[in-house]
KELUMMAR-80868 format. One line per 10 residues: for each residue x, y, z of N, C-alpha, C. Coordinates in pm, whole numbers, plus 50000, padded with zeros to 5 digits. Atoms other than C-alpha are relative to their C-alpha. Layout:
# residues N
X Y Z X Y Z X Y Z ~ ... .
# end
This chain:
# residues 286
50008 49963 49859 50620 49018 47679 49855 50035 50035 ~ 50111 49954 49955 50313 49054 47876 49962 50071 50135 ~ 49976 49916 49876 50221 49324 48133 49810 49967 49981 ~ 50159 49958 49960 49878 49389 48331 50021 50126 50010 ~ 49983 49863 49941 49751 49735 48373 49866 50009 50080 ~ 50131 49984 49869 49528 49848 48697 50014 50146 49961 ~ 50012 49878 49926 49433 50210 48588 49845 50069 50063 ~ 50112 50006 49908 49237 50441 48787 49899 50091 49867 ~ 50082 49926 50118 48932 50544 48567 49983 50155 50068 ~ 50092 49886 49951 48821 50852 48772 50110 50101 49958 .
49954 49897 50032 49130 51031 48676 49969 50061 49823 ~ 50078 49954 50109 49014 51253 48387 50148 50048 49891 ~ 49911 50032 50077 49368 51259 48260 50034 49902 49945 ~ 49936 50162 50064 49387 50905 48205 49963 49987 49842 ~ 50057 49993 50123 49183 50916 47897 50070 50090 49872 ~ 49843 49914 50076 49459 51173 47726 50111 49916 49951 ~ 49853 50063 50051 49735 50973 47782 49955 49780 49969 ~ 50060 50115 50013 49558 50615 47762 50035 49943 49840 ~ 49957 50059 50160 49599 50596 47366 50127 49990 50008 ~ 49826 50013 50007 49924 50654 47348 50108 49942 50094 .
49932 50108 49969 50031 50467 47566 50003 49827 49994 ~ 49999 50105 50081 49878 50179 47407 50050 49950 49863 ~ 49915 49997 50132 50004 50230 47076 50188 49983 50054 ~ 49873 50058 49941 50309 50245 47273 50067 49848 50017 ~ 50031 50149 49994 50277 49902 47371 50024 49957 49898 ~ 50007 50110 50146 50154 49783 47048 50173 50028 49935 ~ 49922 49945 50105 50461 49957 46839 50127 49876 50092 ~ 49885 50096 49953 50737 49727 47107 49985 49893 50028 ~ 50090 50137 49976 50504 49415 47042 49972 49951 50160 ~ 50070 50046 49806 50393 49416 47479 49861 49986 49921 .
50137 50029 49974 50094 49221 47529 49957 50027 50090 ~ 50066 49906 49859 49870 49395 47767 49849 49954 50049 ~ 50131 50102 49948 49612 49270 47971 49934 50085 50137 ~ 50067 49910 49939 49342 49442 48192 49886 49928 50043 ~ 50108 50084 49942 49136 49295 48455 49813 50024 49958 ~ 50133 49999 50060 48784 49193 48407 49913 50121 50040 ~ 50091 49897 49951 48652 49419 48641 49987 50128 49990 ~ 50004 49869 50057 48712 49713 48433 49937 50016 49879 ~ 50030 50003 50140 48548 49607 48143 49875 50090 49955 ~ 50142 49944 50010 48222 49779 48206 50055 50187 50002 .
49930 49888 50021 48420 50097 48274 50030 50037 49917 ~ 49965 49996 50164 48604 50084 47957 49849 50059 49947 ~ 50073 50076 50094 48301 50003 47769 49891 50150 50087 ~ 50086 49948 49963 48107 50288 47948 50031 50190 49917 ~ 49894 49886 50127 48364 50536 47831 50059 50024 49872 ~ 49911 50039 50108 48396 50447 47525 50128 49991 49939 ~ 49871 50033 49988 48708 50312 47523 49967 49862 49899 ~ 49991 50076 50109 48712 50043 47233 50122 49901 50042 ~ 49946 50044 49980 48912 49780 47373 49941 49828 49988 ~ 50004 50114 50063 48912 49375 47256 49973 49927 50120 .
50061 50105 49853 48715 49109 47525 50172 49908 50030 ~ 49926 50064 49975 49022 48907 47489 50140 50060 50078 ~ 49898 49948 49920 49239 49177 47653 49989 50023 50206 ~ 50044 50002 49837 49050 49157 48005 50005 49843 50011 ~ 49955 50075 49917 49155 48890 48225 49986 50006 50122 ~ 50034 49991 49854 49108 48743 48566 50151 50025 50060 ~ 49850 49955 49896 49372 48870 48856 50063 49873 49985 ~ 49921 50144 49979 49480 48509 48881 50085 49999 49840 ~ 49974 50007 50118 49549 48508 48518 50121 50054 49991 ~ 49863 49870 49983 49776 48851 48486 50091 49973 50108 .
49905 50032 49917 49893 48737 48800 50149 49929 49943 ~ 49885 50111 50030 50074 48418 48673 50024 49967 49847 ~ 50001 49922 50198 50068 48566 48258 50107 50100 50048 ~ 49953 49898 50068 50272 48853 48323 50109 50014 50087 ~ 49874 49940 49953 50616 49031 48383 49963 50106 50087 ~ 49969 49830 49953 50560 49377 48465 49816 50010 50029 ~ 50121 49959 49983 50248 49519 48617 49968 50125 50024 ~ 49963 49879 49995 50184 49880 48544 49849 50066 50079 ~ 50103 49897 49980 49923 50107 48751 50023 50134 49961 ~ 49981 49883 50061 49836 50431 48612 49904 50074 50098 .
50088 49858 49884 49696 50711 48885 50091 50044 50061 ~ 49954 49929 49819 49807 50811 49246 50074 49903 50041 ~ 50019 50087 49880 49935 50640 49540 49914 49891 50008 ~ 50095 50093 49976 49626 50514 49580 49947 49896 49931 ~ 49996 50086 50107 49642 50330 49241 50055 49919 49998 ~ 49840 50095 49988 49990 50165 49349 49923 49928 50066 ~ 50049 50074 49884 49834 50078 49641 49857 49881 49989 ~ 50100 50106 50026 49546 49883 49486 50096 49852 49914 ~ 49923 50112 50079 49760 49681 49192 50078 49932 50099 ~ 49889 50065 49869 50028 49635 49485 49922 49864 50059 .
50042 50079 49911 49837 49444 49694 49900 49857 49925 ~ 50017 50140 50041 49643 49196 49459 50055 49964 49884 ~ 49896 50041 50003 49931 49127 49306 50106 49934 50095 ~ 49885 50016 49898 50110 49076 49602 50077 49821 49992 ~ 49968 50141 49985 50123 48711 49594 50052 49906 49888 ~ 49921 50042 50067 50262 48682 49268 50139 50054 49905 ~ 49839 49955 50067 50611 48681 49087 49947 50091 49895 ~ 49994 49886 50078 50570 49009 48919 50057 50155 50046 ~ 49933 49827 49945 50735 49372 48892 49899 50091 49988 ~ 50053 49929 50055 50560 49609 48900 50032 50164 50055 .
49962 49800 49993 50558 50035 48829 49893 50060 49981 ~ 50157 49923 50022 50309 50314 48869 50064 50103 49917 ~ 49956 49923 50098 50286 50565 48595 49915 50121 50065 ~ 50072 49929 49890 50183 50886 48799 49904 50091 49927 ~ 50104 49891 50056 49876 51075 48711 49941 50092 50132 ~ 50063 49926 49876 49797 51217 49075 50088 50114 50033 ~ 49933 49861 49880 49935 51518 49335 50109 49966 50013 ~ 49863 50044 49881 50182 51408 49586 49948 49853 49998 ~ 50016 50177 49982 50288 51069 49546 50176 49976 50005 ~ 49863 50058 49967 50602 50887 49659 50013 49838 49967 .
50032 50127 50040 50495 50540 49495 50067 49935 49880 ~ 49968 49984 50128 50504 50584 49125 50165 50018 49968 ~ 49873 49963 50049 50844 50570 48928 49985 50057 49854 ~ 49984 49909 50122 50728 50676 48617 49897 50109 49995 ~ 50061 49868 50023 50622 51038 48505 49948 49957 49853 ~ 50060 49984 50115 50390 51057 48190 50079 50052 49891 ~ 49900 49989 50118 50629 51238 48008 50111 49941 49979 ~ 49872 50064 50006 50899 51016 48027 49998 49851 49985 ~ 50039 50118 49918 50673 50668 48032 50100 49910 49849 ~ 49895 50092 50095 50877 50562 47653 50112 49950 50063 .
49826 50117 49971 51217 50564 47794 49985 49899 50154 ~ 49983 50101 49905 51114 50357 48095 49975 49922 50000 ~ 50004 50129 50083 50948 50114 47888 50080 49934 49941 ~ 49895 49995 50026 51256 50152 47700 50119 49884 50094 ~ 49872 50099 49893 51456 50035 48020 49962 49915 50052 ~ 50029 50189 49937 51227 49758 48134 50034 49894 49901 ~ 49973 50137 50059 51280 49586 47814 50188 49981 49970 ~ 49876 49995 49973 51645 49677 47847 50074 49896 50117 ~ 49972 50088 49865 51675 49494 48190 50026 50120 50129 ~ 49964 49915 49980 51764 49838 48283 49945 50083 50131 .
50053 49981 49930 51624 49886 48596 50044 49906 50169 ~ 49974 50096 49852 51637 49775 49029 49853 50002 50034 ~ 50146 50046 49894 51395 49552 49176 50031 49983 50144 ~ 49984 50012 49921 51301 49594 49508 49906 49965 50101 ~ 50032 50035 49957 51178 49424 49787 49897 50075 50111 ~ 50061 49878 49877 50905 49593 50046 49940 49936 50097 ~ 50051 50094 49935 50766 49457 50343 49875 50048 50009 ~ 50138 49967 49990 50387 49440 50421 49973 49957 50161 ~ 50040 50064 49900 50214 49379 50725 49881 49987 50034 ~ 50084 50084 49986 49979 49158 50854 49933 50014 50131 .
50081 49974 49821 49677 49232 51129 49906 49892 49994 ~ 50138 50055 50030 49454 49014 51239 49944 49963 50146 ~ 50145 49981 49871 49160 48956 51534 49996 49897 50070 ~ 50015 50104 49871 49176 48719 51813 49929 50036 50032 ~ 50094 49994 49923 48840 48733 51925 49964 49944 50144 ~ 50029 50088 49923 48744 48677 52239 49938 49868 50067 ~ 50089 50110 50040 48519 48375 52153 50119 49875 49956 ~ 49856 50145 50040 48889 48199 52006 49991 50053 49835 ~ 50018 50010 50131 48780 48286 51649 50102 50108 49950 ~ 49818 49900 50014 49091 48454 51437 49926 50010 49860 .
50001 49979 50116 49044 48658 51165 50039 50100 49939 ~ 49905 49933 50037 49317 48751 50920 49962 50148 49858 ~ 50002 49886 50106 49319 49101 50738 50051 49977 49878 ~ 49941 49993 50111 49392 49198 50425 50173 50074 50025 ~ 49875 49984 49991 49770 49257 50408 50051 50141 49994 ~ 49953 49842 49998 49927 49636 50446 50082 50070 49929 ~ 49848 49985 50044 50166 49785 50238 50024 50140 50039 ~ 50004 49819 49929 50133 50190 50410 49999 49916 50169 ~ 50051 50000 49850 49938 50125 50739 49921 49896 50037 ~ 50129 50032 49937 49723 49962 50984 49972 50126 50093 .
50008 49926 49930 49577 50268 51178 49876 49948 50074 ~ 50066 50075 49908 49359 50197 51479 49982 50142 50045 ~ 50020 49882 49949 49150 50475 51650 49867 50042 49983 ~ 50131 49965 49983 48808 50646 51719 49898 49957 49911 ~ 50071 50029 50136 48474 50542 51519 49909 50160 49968 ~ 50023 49898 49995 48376 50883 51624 50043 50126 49995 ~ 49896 49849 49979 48496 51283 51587 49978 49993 50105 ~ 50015 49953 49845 48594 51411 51912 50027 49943 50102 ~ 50021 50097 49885 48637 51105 52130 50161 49956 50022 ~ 49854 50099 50000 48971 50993 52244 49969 49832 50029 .
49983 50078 49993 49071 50648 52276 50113 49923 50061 ~ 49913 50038 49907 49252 50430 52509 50033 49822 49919 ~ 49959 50111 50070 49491 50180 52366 50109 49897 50088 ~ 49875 50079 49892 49715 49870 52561 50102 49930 49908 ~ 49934 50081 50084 49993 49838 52359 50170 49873 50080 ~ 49911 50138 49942 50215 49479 52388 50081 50020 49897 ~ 49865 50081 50110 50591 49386 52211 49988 49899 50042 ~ 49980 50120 49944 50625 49035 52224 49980 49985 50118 ~ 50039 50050 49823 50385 48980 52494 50056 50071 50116 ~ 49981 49904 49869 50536 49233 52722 49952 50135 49986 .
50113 49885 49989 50324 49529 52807 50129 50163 50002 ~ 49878 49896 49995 50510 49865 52688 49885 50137 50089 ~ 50001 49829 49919 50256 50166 52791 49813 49996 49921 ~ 50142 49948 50075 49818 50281 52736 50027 50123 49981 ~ 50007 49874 50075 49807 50523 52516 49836 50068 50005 ~ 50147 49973 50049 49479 50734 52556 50056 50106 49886 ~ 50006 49915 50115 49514 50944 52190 49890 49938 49929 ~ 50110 49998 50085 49313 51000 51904 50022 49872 49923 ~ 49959 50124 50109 49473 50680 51726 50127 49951 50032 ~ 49865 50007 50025 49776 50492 51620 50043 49921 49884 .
49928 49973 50098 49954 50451 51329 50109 49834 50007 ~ 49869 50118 49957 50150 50106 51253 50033 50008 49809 ~ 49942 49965 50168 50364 50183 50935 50102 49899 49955 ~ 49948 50037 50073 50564 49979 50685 50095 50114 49967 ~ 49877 49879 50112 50918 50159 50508 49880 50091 49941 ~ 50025 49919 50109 50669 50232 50227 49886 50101 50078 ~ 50095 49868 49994 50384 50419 50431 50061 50105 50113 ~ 49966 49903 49872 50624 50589 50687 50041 50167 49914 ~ 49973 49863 50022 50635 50885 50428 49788 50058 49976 ~ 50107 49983 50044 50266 50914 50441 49925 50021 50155 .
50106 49954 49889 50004 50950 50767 50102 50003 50101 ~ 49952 49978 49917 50247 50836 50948 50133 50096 50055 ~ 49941 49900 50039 50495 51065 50854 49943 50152 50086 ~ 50098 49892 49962 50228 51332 50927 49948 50005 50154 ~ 49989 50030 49816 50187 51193 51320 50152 49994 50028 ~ 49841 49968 49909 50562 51270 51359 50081 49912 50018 ~ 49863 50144 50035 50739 50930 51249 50077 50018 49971 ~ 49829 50015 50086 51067 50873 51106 49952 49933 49860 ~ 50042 50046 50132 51083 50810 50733 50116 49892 49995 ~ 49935 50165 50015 51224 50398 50693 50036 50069 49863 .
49955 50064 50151 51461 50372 50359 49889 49891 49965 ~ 50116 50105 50063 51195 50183 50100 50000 49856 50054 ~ 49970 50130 50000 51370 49823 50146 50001 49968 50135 ~ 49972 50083 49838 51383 49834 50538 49847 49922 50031 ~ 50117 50113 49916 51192 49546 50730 49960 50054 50100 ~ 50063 49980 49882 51143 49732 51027 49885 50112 49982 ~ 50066 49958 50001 50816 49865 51113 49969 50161 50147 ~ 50017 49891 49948 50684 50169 51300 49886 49998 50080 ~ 50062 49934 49835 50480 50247 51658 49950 50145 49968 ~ 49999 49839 49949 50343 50636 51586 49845 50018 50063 .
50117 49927 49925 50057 50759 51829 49939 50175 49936 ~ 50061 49905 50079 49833 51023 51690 49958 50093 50100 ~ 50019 49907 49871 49787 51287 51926 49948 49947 50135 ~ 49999 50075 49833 49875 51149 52248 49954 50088 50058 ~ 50035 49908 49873 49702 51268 52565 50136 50004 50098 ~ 49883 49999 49869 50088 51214 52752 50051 50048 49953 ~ 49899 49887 50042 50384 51382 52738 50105 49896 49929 ~ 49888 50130 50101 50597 51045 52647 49892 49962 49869 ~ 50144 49979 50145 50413 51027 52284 50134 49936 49895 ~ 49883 50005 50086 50753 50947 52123 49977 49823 49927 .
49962 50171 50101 50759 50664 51811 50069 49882 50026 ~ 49909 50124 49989 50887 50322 51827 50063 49963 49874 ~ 49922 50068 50099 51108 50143 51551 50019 49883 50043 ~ 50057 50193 50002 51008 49767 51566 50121 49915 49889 ~ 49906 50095 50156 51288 49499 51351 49818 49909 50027 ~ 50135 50001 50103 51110 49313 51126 49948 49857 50092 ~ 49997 50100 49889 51095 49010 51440 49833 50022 50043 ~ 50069 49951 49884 50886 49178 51630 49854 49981 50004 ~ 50128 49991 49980 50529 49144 51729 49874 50080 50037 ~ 50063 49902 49926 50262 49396 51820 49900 49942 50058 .
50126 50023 49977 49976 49330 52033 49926 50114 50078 ~ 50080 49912 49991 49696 49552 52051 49868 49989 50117 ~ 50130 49985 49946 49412 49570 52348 49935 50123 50068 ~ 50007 49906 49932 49189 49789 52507 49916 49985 50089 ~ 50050 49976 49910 49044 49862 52828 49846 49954 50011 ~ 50117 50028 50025 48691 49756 52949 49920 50133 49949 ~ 50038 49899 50025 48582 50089 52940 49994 50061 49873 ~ 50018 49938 50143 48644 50184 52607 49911 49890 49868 ~ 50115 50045 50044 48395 49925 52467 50035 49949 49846 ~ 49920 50021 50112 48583 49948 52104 50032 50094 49893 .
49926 49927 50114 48774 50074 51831 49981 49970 49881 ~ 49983 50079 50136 48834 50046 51443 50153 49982 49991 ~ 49847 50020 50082 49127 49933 51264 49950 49971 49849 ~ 49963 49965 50128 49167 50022 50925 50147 49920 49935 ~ 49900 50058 50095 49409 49882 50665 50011 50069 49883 ~ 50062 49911 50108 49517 50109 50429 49916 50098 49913 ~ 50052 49912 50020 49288 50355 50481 49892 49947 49896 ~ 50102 50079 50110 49042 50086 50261 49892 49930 50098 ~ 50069 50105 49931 48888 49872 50525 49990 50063 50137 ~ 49991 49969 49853 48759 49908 50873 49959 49872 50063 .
50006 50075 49886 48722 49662 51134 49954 50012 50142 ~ 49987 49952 49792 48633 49679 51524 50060 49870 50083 ~ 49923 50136 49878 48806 49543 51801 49912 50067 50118 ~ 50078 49941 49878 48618 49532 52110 50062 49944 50132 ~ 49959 50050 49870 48690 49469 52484 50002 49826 49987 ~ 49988 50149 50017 48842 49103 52490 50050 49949 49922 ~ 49886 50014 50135 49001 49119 52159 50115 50015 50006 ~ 49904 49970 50073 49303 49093 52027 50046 50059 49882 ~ 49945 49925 50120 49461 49291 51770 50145 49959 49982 ~ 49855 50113 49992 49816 49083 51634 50044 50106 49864 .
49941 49937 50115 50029 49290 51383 50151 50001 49969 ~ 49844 50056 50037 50382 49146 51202 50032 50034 49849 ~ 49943 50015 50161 50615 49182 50905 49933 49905 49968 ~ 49982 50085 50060 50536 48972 50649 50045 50031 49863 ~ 49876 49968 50195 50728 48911 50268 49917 49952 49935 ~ 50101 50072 50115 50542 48880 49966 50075 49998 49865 ~ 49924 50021 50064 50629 48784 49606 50032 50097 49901 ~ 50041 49885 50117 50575 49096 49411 50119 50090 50066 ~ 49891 49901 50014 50860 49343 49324 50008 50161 49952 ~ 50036 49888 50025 50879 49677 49323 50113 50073 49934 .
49830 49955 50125 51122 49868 48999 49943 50188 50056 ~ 49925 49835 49989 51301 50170 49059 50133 49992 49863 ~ 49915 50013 50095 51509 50300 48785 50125 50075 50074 ~ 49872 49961 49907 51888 50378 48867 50015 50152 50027 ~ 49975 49847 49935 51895 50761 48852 49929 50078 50059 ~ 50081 49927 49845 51627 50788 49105 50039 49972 50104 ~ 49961 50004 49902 51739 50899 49398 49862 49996 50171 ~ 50122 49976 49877 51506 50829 49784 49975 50137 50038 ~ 50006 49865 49920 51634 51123 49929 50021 50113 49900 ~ 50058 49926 50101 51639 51327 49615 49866 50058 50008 .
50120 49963 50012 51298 51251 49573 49926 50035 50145 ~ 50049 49937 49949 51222 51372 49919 50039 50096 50036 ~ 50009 49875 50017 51366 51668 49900 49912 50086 49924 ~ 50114 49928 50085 51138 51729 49578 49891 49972 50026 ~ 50105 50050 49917 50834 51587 49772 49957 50089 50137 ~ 50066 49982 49833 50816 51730 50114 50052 50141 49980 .
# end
């Protein structure tokens, strides 16, 4: 069997549990594979690891079963996404704070190795979504894919912002607030959560509308099926905005633009083991 692993170096626990969970590996014959672009990392930390175990993304992509990140959230959220486009499962092994991503805990990462090679486990599907820039010139250009957010909103502290939001081409309402918030299932327990959303079950397709401190008194969330279309403009006056993806990327949209934001399905699977519960775990979460 062959897995990739994306972990995050900066956590200063990783290096603790890092052996042993390679010996792990080795002892249930997994072949393990670790992109190139960590090799200098490794190799900085002395970490003693074999050239032939780093590999390109494309490689691990279409080489491996299981794809394990080891950090945060924000660890999931990297492997997640370039992975996304290929047939693989993958699980985060949690080394961060507050995280609602990860399915495995450090002390427990044997028996869940245990149950992947068991079969012993549910894969599940998540939706992502997709922004991208109708310029006013005609020129279109597509983002990187979402699996939390696209948030849209000031490039400055202090400044509100005036937003014209469209459903399928029909004009719902301008929002002047500080932002807004377009969430996926998986990031509606996260920012947007925190602007006063509803938390989506993991597997739902429908997406999320939350405004970030509205200047009106109607400020209330939308719940989008997974159909639906958003379109984003704004006013001459407000000159332009960013949009973010994941809290990784920024963008501007300026007067004349478009901003286009939809479900889309990708091929990558996300394992949950059976006696984790959603709402369990947000009772022990929140």
């Amino acid at each position: 069997m062959n897995v990739g692993i994306f972990p995050n170096m900066s956590k200063s626990n990783l290096y603790k549990f890092w052996n042993e969970f390679i010996e792990y590996l080795k002892l249930k014959n997994i072949q393990y594979y670790i992109p190139k672009s960590y090799f200098e990392e490794f190799k900085k930390n002395n970490i003693e690891i074999d050239e032939n175990h780093f590999k390109s993304i494309e490689w691990i992509g279409k080489n491996s079963r299981y794809i394990f990140s080891i950090g945060g959230d924000g660890s999931f959220l990297n492997a997640s996404k370039k992975m996304a486009d290929y047939s693989v499962s993958i699980a985060g092994i949690h080394l961060g704070d507050l995280g609602f991503l990860n399915s495995i805990a450090v002390n427990d990462f044997k028996n869940r190795i245990n149950q992947l090679i068991d079969g012993d486990y549910i894969e599940e599907k998540r939706a992502f979504l997709e922004a991208k820039i109708i310029y006013s010139n005609g020129n279109l250009k597509i983002l990187h894919p979402a699996l939390n957010d696209v948030v849209i909103g000031r490039g400055r502290i202090g400044t509100m912002v005036r937003m014209n939001l469209f459903v399928n081409q029909i004009f719902a309402k301008q929002y002047p607030a500080d932002g807004m918030v377009f969430s996926t299932a998986t990031g509606s327990t996260g920012y947007s959560l925190s602007c006063g959303g509803p938390i989506l079950f993991p597997c739902s397709e429908q997406f999320l509308v939350v405004p970030v401190c509205a200047h009106i008194s109607k400020k209330f969330p939308i719940v989008l099926n997974p159909d639906d279309i958003v379109t984003i403009t704004i006013p001459e006056r407000q000159k332009s905005i960013e949009v973010s993806i994941d809290g990784e990327m920024s963008e501007s949209l300026s007067y004349g633009d478009r901003l286009e934001i939809s479900i889309i399905k990708k091929n990558i699977n996300f394992i949950r083991f059976k006696n984790q519960n959603f709402l369990e775990m947000l009772n022990e979460k929140l």
